[in-house]
C-alpha positions in Angstrom: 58.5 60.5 71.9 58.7 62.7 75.0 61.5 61.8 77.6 60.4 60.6 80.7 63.6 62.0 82.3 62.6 65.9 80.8 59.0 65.5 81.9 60.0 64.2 85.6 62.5 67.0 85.6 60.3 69.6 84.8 57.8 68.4 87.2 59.7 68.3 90.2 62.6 70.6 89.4 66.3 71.3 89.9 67.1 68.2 92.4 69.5 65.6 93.6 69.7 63.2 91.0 68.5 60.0 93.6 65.0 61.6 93.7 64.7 61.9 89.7 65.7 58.1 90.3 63.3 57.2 93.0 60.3 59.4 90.9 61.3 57.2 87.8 61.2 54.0 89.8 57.9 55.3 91.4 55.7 56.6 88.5 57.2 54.6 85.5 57.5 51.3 87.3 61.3 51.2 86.2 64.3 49.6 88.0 66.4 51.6 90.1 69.2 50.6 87.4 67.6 51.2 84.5 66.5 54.9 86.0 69.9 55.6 86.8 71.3 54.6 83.5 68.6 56.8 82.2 69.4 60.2 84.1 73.5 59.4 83.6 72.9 59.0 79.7 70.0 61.4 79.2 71.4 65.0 77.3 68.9 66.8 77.7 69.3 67.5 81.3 72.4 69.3 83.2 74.3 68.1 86.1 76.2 70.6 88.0 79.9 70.0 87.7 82.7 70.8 90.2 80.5 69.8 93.4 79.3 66.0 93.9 77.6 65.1 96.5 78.2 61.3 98.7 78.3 58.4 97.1 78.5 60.3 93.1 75.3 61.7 93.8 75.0 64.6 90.9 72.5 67.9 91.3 70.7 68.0 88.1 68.5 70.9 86.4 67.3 72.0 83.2 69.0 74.3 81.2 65.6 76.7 81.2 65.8 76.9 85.1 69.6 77.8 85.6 70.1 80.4 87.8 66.6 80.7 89.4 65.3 81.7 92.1 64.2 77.9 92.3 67.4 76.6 91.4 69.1 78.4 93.7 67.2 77.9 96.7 67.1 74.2 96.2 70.7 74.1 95.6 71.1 75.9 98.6 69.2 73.6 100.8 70.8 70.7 99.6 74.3 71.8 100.1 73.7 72.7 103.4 72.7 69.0 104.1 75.8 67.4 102.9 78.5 70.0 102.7 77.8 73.0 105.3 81.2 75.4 103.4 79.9 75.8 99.9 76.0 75.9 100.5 77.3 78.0 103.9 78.6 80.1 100.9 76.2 80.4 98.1 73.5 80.9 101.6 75.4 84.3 102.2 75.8 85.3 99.0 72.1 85.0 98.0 71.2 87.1 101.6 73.1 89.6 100.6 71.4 89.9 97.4 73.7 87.7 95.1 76.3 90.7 95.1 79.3 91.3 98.1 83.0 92.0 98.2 85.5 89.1 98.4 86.7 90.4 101.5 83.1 89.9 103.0 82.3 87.0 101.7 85.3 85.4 103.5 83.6 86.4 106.7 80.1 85.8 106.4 80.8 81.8 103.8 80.8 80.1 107.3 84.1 78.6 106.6 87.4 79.1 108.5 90.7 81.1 106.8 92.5 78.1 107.6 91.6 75.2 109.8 92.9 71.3 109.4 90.1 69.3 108.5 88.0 72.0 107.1 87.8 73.7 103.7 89.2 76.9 103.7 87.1 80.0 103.1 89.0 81.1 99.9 88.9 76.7 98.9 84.9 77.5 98.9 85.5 80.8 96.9 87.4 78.9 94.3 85.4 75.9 94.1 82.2 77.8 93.2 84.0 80.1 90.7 85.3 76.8 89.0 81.5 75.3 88.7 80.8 78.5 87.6 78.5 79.6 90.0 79.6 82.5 90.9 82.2 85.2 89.4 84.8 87.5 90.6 85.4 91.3 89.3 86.9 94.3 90.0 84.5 97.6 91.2 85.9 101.2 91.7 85.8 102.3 95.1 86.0 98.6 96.7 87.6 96.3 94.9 86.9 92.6 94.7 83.8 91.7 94.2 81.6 88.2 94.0 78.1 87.8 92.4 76.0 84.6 91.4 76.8 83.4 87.8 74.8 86.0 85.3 74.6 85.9 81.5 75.0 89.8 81.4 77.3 92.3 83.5 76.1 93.4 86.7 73.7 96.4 86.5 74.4 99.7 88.1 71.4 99.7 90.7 72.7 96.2 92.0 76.1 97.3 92.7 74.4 100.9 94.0 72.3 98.5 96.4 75.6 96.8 97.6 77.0 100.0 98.4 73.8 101.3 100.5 73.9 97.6 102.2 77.9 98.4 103.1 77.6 101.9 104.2 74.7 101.3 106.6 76.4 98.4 108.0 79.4 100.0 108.7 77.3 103.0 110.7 76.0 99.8 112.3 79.0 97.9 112.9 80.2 101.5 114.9 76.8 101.6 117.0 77.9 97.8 118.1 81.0 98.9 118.8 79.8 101.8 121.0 77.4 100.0 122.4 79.7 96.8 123.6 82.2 99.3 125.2 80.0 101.5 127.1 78.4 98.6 128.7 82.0 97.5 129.3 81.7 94.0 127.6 85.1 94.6 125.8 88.4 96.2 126.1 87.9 99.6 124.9 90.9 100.2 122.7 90.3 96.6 121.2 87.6 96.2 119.0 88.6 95.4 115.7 85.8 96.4 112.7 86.0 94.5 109.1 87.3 97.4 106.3 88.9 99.3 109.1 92.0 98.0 109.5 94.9 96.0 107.3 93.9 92.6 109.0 90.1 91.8 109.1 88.8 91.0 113.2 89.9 87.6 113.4 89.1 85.5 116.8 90.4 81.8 116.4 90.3 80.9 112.5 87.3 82.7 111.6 87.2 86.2 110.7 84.1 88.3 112.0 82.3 91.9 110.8 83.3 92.3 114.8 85.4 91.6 117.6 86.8 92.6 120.9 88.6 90.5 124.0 86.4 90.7 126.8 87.2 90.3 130.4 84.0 89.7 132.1 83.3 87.1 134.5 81.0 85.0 132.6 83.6 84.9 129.6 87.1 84.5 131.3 88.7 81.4 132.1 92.0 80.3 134.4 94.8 79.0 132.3 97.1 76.8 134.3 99.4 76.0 131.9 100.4 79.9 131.5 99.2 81.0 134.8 96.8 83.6 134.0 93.2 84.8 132.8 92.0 83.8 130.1 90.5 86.3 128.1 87.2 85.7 126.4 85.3 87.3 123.5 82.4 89.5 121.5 82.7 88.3 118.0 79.6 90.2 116.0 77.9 89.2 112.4 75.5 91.7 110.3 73.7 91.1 107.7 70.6 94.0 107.1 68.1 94.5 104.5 66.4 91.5 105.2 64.4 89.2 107.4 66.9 86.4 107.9 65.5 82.9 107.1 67.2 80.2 108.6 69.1 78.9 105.9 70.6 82.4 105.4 71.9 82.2 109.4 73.3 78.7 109.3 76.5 80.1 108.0 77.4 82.0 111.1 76.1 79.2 113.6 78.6 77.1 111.6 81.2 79.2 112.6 80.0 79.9 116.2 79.9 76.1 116.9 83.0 75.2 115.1 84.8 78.2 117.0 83.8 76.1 120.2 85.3 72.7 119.2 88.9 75.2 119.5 90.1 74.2 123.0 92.6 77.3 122.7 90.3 80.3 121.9 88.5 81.5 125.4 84.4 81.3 125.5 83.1 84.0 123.6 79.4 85.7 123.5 78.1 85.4 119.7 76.0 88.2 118.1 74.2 88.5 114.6 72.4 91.7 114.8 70.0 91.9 111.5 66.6 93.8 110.7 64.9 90.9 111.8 64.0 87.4 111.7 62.1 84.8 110.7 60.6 82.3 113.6 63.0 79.2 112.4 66.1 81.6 112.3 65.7 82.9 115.8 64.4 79.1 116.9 67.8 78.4 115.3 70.1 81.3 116.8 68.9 80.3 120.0 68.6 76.3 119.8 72.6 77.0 119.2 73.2 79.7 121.9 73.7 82.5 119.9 72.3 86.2 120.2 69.7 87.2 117.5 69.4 90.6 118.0 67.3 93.0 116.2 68.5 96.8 115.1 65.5 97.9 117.3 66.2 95.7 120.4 69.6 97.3 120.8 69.3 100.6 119.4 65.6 101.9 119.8 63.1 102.4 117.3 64.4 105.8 115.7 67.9 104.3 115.1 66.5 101.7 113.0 64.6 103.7 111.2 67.5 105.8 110.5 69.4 103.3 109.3 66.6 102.0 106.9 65.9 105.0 105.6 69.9 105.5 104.8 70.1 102.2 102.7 66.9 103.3 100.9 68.3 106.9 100.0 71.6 105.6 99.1 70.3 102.8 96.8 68.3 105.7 94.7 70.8 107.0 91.9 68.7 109.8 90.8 68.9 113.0 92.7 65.4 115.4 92.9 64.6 118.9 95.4 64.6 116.4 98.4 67.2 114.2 98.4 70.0 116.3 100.2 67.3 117.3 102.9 66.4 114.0 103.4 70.0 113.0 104.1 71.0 115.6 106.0 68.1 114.6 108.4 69.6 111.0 108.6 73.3 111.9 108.8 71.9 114.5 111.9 69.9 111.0 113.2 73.5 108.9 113.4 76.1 111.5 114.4 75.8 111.0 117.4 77.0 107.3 117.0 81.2 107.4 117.0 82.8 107.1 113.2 79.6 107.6 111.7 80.4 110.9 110.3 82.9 109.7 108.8 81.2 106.3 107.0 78.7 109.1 105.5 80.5 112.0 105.2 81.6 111.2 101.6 78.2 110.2 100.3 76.6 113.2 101.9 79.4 115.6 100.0 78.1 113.4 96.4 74.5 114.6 97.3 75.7 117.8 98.7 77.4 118.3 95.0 74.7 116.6 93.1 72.7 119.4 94.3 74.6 122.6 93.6 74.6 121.2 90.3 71.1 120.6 90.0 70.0 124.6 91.3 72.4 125.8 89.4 73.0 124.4 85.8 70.8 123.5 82.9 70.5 119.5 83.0 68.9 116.3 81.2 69.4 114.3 84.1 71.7 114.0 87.5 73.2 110.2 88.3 75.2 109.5 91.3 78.0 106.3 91.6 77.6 105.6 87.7 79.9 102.9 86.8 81.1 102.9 83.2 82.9 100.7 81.0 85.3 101.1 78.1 85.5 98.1 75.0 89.0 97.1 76.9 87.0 96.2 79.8 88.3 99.0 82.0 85.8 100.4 84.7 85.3 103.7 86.3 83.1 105.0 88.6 81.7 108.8 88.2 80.6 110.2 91.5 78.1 112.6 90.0 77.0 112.3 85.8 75.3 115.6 84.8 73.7 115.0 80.9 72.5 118.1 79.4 71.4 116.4 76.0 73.6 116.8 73.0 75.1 119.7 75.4 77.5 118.7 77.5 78.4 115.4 79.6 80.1 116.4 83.3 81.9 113.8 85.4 82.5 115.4 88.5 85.0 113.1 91.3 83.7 114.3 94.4 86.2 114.0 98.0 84.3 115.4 100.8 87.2 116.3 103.6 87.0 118.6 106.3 87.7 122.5 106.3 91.0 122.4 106.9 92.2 118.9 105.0 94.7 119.0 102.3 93.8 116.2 99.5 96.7 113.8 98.7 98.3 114.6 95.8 98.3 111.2 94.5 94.2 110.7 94.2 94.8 114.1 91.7 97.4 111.8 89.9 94.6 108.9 89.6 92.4 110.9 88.6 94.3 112.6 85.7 96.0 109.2 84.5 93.7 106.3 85.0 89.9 107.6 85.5 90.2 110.4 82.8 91.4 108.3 79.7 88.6 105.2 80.9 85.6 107.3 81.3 86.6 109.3 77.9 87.2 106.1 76.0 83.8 104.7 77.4 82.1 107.7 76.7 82.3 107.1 72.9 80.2 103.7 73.4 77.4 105.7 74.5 75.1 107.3 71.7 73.6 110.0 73.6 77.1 111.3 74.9 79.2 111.6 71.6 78.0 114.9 70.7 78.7 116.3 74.0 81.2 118.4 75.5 83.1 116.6 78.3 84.0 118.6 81.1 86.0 116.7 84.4 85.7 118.1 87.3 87.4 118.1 90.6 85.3 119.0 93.3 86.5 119.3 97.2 85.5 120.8 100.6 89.4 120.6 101.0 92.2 122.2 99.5 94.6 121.1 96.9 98.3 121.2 97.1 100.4 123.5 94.6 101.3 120.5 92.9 98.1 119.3 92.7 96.7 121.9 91.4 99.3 122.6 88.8 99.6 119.4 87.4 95.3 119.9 86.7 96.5 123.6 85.4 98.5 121.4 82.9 96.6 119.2 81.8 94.1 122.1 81.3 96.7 123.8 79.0 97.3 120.9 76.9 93.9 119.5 76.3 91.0 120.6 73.4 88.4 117.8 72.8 87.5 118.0 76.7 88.1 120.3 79.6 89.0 120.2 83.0 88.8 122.0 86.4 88.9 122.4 90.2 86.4 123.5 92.8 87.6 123.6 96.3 87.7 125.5 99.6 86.7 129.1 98.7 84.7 128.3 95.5 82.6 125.9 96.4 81.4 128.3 99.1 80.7 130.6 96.9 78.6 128.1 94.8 76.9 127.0 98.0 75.9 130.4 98.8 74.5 131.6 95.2 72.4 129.2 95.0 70.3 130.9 98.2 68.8 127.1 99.0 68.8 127.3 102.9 68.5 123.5 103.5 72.2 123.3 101.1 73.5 126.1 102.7 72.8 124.7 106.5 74.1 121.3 105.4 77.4 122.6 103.8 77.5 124.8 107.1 77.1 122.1 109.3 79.3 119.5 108.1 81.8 120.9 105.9 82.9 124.1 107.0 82.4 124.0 110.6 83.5 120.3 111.2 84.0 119.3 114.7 87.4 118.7 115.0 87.6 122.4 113.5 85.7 123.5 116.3 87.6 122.0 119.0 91.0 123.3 117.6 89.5 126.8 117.9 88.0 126.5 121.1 91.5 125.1 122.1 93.3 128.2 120.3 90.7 130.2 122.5 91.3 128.5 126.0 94.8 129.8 125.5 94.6 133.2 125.0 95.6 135.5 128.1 93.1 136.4 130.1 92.8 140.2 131.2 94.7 141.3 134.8 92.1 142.2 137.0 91.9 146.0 138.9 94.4 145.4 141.9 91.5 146.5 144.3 89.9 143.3 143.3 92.6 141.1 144.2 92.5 142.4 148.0 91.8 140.4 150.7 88.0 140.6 152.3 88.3 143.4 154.6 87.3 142.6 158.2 84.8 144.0 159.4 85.0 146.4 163.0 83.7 143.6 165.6 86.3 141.1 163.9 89.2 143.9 164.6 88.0 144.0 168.5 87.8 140.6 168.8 91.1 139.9 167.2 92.8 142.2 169.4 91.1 140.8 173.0 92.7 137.4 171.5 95.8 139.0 171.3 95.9 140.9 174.9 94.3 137.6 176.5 97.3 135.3 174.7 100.0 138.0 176.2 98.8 137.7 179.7 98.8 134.0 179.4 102.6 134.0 178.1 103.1 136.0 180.7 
């Protein structure tokens, strides 16, 4: 006999379990108790444990819909009805594609870092790892990181699509910046950018991707308790990729009206700058007197591009003969915005090596940001994976610095005692790589200190089942150059070997040199001409005769 409680289910899908109820007591002609007795004994379905909704309410599901798109979505609507902090939180999460650092999700959950009455952000964190919706791990090069509940680990091109996501938002979050101080909406030395500094921007108990005390009319208040002006505020929320649906903003407007109940914290103009949105969003945004503002709105129409076309490039893990050209065009696009060399300069060095390697070694294939785990669980990430099949295996660690920059000697150290071992050990997992040679390689525009670069010479010496090496400075100019690609060339050029701060210092070391003593004859006076001399002397005889 089929179960009324499956079918039902099935039609209607994952739901609170008071409308399986009121279906049952609809369709079936049952009593709301014997319904409910129905759905609390039945075993066939699944209710979500760790998050109850008023009054015992449960969210129920089948086991062959957990984790889908539908699930999610109707889980996320429902939260957001009777508990804004955890659907606030699984909202973000899902807009950012499922995938985010801890450190970001604190910001963007909706939910305060501490607040009396309020669950905490980290309280929503917890909660949702304990109903197992979501889980934490650990990812080279960020750290913390928080995905929706999967039965397998995450897969390279996710986290390689969080990473394009991050970087273009922080060449974003530095346009914003720019932007807010030259129109003079915040103090100039105070802005405050997430992943920039040891504290995240915090304005009253909420911490923002921006935020900067603002003195402008509009946004200062008198405080007669201290005697003084009230300073006011630009707090700033991104979120690109996407066109933002409402649900996915109500997070932020959660914050931005909550953040006005706080009698303490001056008024404060609210931003949440995306690709776009959709018509409830910005309905939404602007029902609650917050700014939706659109990449192209504050930026023009070849900025946004530019910064699309950076999140597409980056996401792409496979190099070919026009990926450096391509992002050498973007990187040329941005530089202009402050700090945005330097959010690109390192992934601009990966391609700038990726591609050296591809003119000018035999390959299977080229992989950039390959992460890679050993049977103890350990991960590394390889900047740049060259695979010549059943040749060798390279794993080159790539730190793009300026000319004139001497790399710490303790990333060496890393990279000798903890990537070295995980990547070899994870190697042997991998079929196609076990006949291979392993070679590690260092690759800098920098320089390397003595020590540095004895302690490789070392572990050189010692080693026979793999090898390893340096290129820097010098050598990778000479690797540049023999490859005779003018597009890799110009790049290199351009942004590694005649970096602008580089160029300043010599112009400065210029400015001071002596200059040359001119002829004496040119340091003369203007000789007078003949009618000046007369006229000079009447003055004189006419001022004698009046002494006199």
């Amino acid at each position: 006999m089929t179960d009324i409680v499956v079918l039902t289910l099935t039609r209607l899908g994952p739901c609170l379990s008071t409308e399986l109820v009121a279906t049952l007591v609809k369709d079936y002609g049952l009593q709301p108790a014997t319904a409910r007795q129905r759905v609390s004994r039945s075993t066939q379905i699944k209710k979500l444990a760790h998050l109850v909704f008023p009054r015992g309410v449960r969210f129920v599901y089948l086991q062959s819909e957990y984790a889908s798109p539908l699930f999610w979505t109707t889980l996320i609507r429902q939260l957001l009805k009777h508990s804004v902090s955890y659907g606030g939180g699984l909202a973000a999460l899902i807009a950012r594609g499922g995938l985010m650092p801890v450190s970001h999700f604190l910001i963007a959950c909706g939910a305060p870092v501490a607040q009396k009455g309020h669950i905490s952000a980290r309280s929503v964190l917890d909660r949702l790892r304990v109903a197992e919706l979501v889980k934490v791990f650990d990812t080279p090069g960020i750290g913390e990181c928080v995905e929706l509940a999967h039965t397998v680990d995450t897969p390279s091109w996710e986290l390689c699509s969080m990473r394009a996501r991050i970087s273009t938002e922080a060449v974003l979050l530095n346009a914003v910046r720019d932007w807010a101080r030259n129109l003079g909406l915040v103090s100039y030395n105070k802005v405050v950018i997430r992943d920039l500094n040891v504290t995240e921007p915090r304005v009253g108990t909420f911490n923002w991707d921006l935020a900067g005390p603002s003195y402008l009319a509009p946004l200062t208040q008198w405080d007669k308790a201290a005697n003084r002006v009230k300073q006011g505020y630009l707090v700033c929320d991104t979120l690109l990729g996407v066109n933002v649906e409402d649900y996915q903003l109500q997070p932020f407007i959660n914050k931005c009206v909550t953040l006005r109940s706080l009698a303490k914290v001056g008024r404060c103009l609210q931003m949440f700058v995306a690709d776009g949105f959709s018509v409830e969003a910005f309905a939404l945004a602007k029902q609650n007197g917050v700014v939706p503002a659109t990449t192209t709105q504050l930026f023009g129409q070849d900025v946004a591009s530019a910064l699309r076309e950076l999140t597409d490039v980056l996401k792409n893990a496979f190099v070919n003969e026009k990926t450096l050209e391509t992002v050498t065009a973007i990187f040329n696009k941005l530089s202009h915005i402050e700090g945005a060399a330097t959010n690109l300069r390192g992934a601009l060095f990966e391609y700038l090596v990726a591609d050296v390697v591809r003119l000018s070694t035999t390959h299977t294939s080229i992989r950039l940001n390959e992460i890679i785990k050993d049977e103890q669980g350990r991960v590394a990430e390889v900047d740049v994976l060259a695979h010549h099949f059943d040749k060798s295996i390279r794993f080159i660690e790539c730190k793009g610095y300026k000319p004139d920059g001497t790399i710490p000697d303790d990333m060496v150290e890393r990279w000798l005692r903890d990537r070295i071992p995980v990547i070899r050990n994870a190697a042997e997992a991998y079929r196609d790589w076990r006949k291979c040679r392993q070679e590690f390689e260092f690759w800098t525009s920098g320089e390397l200190s003595d020590h540095a670069k004895s302690l490789v010479t070392e572990e050189a010496r010692h080693v026979r089942k793999y090898s390893v090496k340096i290129v820097e400075g010098a050598g990778l100019a000479q690797l540049v150059s023999a490859t005779n690609n003018t597009a890799l060339k110009n790049a290199f050029r351009q942004h590694f070997q005649i970096h602008p701060l580089n160029t300043s210092s010599k112009q400065t070391k210029r400015a001071r040199r002596p200059l040359p003593i001119p002829p004496s004859a040119h340091l003369e006076g203007r000789r007078p001409a003949d009618n000046e001399l007369n006229s000079q002397s009447q003055n004189k005889k006419e001022a004698g005769n009046s002494s006199g």
